[in-house]
C-alpha positions, -999 to +999 in steps of 0.1 A: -039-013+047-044-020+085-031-061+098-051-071+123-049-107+147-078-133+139-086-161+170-060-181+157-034-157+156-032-148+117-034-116+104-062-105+079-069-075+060-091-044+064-092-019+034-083+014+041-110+039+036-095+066+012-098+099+025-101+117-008-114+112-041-102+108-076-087+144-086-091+155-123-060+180-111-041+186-082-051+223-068-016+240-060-007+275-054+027+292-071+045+318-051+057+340-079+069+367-059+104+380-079+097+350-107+106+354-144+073+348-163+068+348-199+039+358-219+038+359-254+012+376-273-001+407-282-045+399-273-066+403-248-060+368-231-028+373-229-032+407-214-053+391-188-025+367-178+004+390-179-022+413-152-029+384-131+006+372-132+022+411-120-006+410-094+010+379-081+045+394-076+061+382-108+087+396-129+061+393-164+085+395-197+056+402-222+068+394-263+043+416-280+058+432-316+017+445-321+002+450-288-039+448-293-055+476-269-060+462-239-028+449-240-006+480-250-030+496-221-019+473-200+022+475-208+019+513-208-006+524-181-014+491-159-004+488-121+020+466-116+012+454-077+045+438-064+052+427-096+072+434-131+060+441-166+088+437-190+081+451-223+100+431-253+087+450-284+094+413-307+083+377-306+095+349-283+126+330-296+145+297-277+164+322-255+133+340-240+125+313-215+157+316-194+157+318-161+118+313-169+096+290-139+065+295-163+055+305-202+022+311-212+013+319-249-016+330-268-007+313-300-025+306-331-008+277-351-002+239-338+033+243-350+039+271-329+025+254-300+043+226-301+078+242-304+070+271-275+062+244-251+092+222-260+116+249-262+097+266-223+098+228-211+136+226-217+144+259-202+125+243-170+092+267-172+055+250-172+035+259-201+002+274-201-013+278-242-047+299-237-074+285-250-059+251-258-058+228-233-042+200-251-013+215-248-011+231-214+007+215-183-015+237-160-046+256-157-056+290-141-092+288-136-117+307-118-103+330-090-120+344-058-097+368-043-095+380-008-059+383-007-042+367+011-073+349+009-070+333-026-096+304-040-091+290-078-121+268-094-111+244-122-136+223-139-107+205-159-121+225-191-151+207-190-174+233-183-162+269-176-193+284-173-199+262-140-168+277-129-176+312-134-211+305-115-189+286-086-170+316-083-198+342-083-219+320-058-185+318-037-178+357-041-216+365-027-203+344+006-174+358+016-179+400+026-151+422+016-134+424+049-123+389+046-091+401+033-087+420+063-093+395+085-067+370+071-042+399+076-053+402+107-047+364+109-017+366+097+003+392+118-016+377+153+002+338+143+036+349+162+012+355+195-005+325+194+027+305+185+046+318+221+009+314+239-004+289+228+008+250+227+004+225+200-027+212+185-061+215+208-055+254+225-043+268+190-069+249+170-100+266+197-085+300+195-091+299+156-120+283+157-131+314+178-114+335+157-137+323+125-166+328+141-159+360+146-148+365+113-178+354+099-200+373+123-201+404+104-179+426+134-158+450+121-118+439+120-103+445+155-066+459+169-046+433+173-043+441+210-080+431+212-066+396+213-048+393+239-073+387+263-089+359+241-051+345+238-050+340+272-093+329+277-083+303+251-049+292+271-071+285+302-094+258+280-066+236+273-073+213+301-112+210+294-123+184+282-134+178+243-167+172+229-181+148+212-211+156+183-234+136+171-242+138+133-272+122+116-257+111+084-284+081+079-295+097+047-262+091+031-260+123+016-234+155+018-260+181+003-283+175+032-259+178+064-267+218+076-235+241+077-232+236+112-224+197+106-200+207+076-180+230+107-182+201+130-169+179+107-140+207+095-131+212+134-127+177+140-098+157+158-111+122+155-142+111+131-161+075+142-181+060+118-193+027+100-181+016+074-212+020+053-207+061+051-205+078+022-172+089+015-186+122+001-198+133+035-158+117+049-146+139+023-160+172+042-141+168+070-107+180+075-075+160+057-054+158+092-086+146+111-085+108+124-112+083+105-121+053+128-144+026+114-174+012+136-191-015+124-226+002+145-253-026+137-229-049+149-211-033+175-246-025+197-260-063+191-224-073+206-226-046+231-197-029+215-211+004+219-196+003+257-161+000+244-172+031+214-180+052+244-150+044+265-129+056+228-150+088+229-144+095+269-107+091+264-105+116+234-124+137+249-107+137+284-074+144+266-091+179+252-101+160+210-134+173+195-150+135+184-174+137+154-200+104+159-216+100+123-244+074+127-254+053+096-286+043+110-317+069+124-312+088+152-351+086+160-345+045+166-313+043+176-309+019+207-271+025+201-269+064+202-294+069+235-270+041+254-242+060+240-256+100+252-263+087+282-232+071+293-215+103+278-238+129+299-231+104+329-195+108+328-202+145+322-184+148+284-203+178+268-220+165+240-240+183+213-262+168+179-269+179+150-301+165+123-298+166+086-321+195+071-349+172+064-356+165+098-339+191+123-369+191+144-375+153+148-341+148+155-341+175+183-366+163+200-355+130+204-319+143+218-335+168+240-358+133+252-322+114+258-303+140+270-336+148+299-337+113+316 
């Protein structure tokens, strides 16, 4: 909650606008590197997670007295990435889950069920029953892997086919050489770190390096970057910009991919408080949210003080995302608000929803001419 002052001096109450939703489960990602893991079973589910499980650098103890074939393929043939599969030719007893951070059995009875996840739970392990969700304390999902690129899709069980269609429309986004630029990412952070400072110069040198990931170039050396280190040290004292977003329709499907990016690269978001927390919920979790009442603020002539907010953020190097709850096309409030932008020379850009890209860029282009 934010206390403000009233005329007479008492304080009164704004809500706080949430800036996420209602999660059915909390998305987390386990570093198993050199773990103790338990899978019991001898099927093909359980083959599957004792697999995924080795692939994620764990030490996999697998209880399987009568292995089925893909899983004695598995325990006798299958890579083992930077992981461990531990071969226990007999079933699980109370002493199989020590040392154990997580158990997952393919088990038939409720009996059985009840007693592995009781006996895992006290040994400190998180259980995982396939196919049986009313007894598991986490779920896998779907996975898109572009290691150490990694996305997991949960529908909460409610529909797995959904999931599986998430992941394949996900998979046909992202090229294979994704995985190589994340390395890439990953052994150029110590150069940035002694180049570049905190916050605004770091966050434009990846947001460069994105673009080019996404461009479809081929992975460069790593000594390819030093001159863009040092391009993208030299911006820090430019100023910020501030985009304009059309977000009158009230709805996150119809805001182009450019918007979605705009709203992701974000330092500080103004809005009123009539916006749809969906289209909030697209921007990025560390980004600032500050409410403008806008019918309000341009009959009071509050628009001036929105624009001196905007000059100051975007003096001090901030990318500002302006969402406007009413129409661009009719907007009194966002021509005063351009203009006395442009005059004070803060690089401004817009982008329409997909329904109406070209009305909308013709009136910005008519602002942004006078």
């Amino acid at each position: 909650m934010t206390l403000l002052l009233n005329e007479a001096g008492r304080r009164k109450r704004r809500t706080r606008r949430e800036r996420v939703g209602c999660l059915a489960t909390l998305p987390v990602f386990f570093n198993l590197k050199g773990a103790k893991v338990v899978v019991a079973g001898d099927g093909d589910g359980a083959a599957w997670k004792a697999e995924l499980l080795a692939a994620s650098g764990a030490e996999v103890h697998v209880h399987a007295p009568a292995p089925e074939e893909d899983m004695l393929d598995l325990l006798t043939n299958g890579k083992c990435h930077s992981g461990q599969l531990i071969w226990h030719r007999k079933q699980w007893d109370e002493t199989s889950f020590d040392g154990a951070v997580m158990a997952i059995g393919d088990l038939e009875t409720t009996h059985e069920c009840v007693r592995f996840r009781l006996q895992a739970n006290a040994a400190g392990a998180v259980v995982n029953i396939i196919d049986k969700p009313a007894y598991c304390q986490f779920q896998f999902g779907s996975i898109v892997n572009r290691s150490p690129v990694v996305i997991g899709i949960s529908t909460d069980g409610a529909a797995p086919i959904l999931g599986q269609a998430i992941r394949r429309r996900i998979e046909s986004l992202l090229s294979a050489t994704m995985a190589d630029w994340a390395d890439l990412a990953r052994r150029v952070r110590p150069a940035v770190l002694r180049h570049l400072t905190a916050g605004a110069p770091r966050r434009r040198f990846w947001e460069g390096f994105v673009d080019l990931a996404f461009s479809g170039r081929k992975v460069p050396d790593v000594s390819h970057f030093d001159g863009f280190i040092a391009e993208v040290a030299r911006l820090k004292g430019k100023p910020g910009t501030v985009t304009f977003i059309d977000a009158s329709h009230g709805e996150s499907d119809l805001l182009p991919m450019r918007a979605i990016r705009a709203l992701q690269g974000a330092d500080v978001i103004l809005h009123g408080p009539a916006t749809n927390l969906d289209i909030l919920e697209l921007a990025r979790r560390e980004a600032k949210r500050q409410t403008i009442d806008e019918a309000q603020s341009f009959a009071d002539g509050e628009f001036v003080s929105t624009v001196d907010r905007m000059v100051a953020l975007s003096q001090s190097g901030k990318h500002v995302v302006r969402l406007l709850a009413t129409d661009p096309r009719d907007s009194q409030q966002m021509q005063c608000e351009l203009q006395s932008l442009t005059d004070r020379h803060i690089p401004t850009a817009a982008i329409p929803p997909l329904a109406r890209e070209e009305q909308f860029r013709h009136g910005f282009d008519a602002v942004a001419a006078e």
